[in-house]
SESE-177822 format. One record per residue (C-alpha): residue in three letters; x, y, z. Coordinates in steps of 0.05 Angstrom, whole numbers. Layout:
# residues N
(node "ALA",(X,Y,Z)),
...
# end
This chain:
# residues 100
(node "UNK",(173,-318,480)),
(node "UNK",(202,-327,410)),
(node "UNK",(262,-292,383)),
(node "UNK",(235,-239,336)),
(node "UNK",(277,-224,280)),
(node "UNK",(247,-166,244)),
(node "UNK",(179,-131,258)),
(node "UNK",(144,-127,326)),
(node "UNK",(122,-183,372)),
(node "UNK",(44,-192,377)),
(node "UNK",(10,-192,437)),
(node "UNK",(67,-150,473)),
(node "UNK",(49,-96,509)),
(node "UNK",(77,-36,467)),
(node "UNK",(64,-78,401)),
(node "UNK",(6,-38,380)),
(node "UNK",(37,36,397)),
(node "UNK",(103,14,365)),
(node "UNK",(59,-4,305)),
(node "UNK",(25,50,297)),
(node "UNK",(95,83,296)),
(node "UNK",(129,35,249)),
(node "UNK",(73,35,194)),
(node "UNK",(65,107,189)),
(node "UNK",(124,116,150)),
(node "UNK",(94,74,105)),
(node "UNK",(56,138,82)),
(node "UNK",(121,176,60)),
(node "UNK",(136,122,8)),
(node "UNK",(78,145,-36)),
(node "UNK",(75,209,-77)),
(node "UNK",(18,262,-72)),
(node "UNK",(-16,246,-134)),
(node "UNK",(-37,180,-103)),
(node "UNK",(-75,172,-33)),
(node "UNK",(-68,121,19)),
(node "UNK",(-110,94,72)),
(node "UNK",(-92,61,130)),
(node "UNK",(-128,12,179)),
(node "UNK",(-103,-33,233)),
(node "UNK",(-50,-80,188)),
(node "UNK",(-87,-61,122)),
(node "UNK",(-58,-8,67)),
(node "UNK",(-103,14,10)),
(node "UNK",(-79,54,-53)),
(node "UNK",(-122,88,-100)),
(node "UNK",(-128,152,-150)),
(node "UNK",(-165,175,-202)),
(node "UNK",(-145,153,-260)),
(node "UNK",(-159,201,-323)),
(node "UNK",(-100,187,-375)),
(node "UNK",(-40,139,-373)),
(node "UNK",(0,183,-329)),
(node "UNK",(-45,173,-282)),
(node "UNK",(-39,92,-284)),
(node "UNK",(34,100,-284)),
(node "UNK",(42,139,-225)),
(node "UNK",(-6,84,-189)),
(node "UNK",(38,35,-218)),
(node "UNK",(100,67,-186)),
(node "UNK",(71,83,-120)),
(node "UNK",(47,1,-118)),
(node "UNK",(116,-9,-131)),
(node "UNK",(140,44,-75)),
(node "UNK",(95,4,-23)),
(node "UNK",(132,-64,-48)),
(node "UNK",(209,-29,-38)),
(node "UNK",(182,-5,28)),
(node "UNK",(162,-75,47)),
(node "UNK",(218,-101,28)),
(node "UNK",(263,-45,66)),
(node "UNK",(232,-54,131)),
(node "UNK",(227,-128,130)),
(node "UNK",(152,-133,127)),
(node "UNK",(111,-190,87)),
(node "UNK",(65,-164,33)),
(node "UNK",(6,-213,31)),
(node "UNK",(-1,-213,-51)),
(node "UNK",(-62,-263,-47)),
(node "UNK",(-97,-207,-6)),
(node "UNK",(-76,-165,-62)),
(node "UNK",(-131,-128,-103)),
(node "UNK",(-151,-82,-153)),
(node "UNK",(-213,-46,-162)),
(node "UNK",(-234,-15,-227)),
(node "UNK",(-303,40,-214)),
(node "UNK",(-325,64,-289)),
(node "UNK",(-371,127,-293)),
(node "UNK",(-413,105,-359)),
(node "UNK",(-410,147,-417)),
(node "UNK",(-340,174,-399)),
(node "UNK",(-279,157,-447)),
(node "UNK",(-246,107,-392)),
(node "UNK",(-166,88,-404)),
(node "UNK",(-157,14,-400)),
(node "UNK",(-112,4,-337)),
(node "UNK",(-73,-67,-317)),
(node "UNK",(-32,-60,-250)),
(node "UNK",(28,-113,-239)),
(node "UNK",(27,-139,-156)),
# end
C-alpha cells in the first residue's frame, strides 16, 4: 500500500465508515440560512435567494466549504464546480455572481 498523507485510503476496509465520519463535519461549516446535501464524495449548497443578503450569505458559506477543505486537507475539484440559477418568471429576481 501507499503512504497516505492526509485523508483516507480507498479501498480499505474501514475507508467508507471513516468517511462517512470525516465528511460529516463538513455540515457544521455552513450556517442555517443555507442547506447542504450530501452524497457519496459529492457536496451541494443551495438557498433561496430573495435579496442580496441572501447571495452573500451563499457567498460566505461557499467560502466556509473552501476553509473547511483546506483545514482538513481535502481537494476541492473546482472544474466540477457549478452554479445553478432557477428563475420563477414574473418575480423581481436579484442578479447573483458566486466566486469558486
Amino acid at each position: 500500500m501507499d503512504n497516505v498523507l492526509s485523508g483516507i485510503l480507498q479501498g480499505s476496509v474501514l475507508g467508507s465508515l471513516l468517511f462517512i465520519i470525516y465528511i460529516n463535519y463538513l455540515v457544521d461549516s455552513c450556517c442555517d440560512d443555507v442547506s447542504i446535501y450530501l452524497f457519496a464524495d459529492d457536496a451541494k449548497l443551495y438557498a433561496h435567494i430573495k435579496f442580496e443578503q441572501d447571495e452573500l450569505m451563499l457567498e460566505k458559506n461557499t467560502d466556509n466549504l473552501a476553509y473547511w477543505t483546506d483545514k482538513w486537507l481535502m481537494k476541492l475539484n473546482t472544474s466540477k464546480c457549478k452554479v445553478m440559477l432557477l428563475i420563477i418568471v414574473d418575480i423581481q429576481v436579484v442578479q447573483c455572481q458566486l466566486n469558486i
